[in-house]
C-alpha positions as CSV (number, residue, x, y, z in Angstrom):
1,X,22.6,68.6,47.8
2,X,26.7,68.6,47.9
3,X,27.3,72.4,48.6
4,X,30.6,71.6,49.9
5,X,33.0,74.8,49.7
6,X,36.7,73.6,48.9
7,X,39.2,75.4,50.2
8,X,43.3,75.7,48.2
9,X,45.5,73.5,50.4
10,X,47.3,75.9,53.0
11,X,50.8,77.2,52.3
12,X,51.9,76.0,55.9
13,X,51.7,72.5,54.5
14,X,53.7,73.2,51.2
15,X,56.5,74.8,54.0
16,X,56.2,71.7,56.4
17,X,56.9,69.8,53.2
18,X,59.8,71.3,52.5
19,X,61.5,71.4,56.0
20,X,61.1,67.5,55.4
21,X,62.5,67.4,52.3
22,X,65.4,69.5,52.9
23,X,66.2,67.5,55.9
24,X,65.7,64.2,54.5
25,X,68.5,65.9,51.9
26,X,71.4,67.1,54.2
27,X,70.6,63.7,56.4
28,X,71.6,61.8,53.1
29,X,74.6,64.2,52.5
30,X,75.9,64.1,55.4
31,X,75.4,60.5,55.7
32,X,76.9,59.6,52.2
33,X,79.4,61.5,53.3
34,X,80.6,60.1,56.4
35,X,80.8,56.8,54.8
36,X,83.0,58.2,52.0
37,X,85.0,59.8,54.3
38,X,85.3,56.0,56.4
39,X,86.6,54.2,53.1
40,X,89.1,56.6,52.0
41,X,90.4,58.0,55.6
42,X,89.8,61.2,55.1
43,X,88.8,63.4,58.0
44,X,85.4,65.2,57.2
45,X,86.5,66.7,54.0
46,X,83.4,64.7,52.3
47,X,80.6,65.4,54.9
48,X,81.9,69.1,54.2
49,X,81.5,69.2,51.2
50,X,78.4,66.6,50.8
51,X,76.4,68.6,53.3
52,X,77.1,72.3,51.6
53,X,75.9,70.4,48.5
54,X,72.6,69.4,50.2
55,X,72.0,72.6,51.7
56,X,72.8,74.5,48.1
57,X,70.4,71.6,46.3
58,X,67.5,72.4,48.4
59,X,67.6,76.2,48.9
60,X,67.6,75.7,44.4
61,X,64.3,73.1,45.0
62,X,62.5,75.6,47.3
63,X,63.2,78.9,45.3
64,X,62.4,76.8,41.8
65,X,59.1,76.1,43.4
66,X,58.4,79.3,45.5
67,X,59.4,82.0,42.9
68,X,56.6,83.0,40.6
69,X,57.2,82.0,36.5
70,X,57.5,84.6,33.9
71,X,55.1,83.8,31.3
72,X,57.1,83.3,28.1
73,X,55.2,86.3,26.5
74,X,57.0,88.8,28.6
């Protein structure tokens, strides 16, 4: 007899999966952006802007995927 119970996956691993992600994303924008700022001389104007462009990309992922959708007979 398989009586197993399953239970839905946990929403603390959905939210450790995000911190990863959104770190992973400002690491990448702040990286890109310091070698963008080494080839053209400019002082931190690209890791700036790179990094407030990672941080705005993944607040948009996580609020895609955490707000409810309206079904489209509403």
């Amino acid at each position: 007899m398989d009586n197993k119970i399953t239970r839905p996956p946990s929403k603390g691993a959905n939210y450790l999966g995000y911190t990863f992600q959104m770190g992973i994303l400002i690491f990448l924008g702040v990286f890109g952006g310091m070698k963008l700022d080494e080839k053209t001389g400019n002082h931190y104007i690209f890791v700036i802007l790179f990094t407030l462009m990672a941080i705005a990309l993944s607040m948009y992922y996580i609020i895609r995927k955490e707000l409810p959708k309206k079904p489209k007979n509403e």
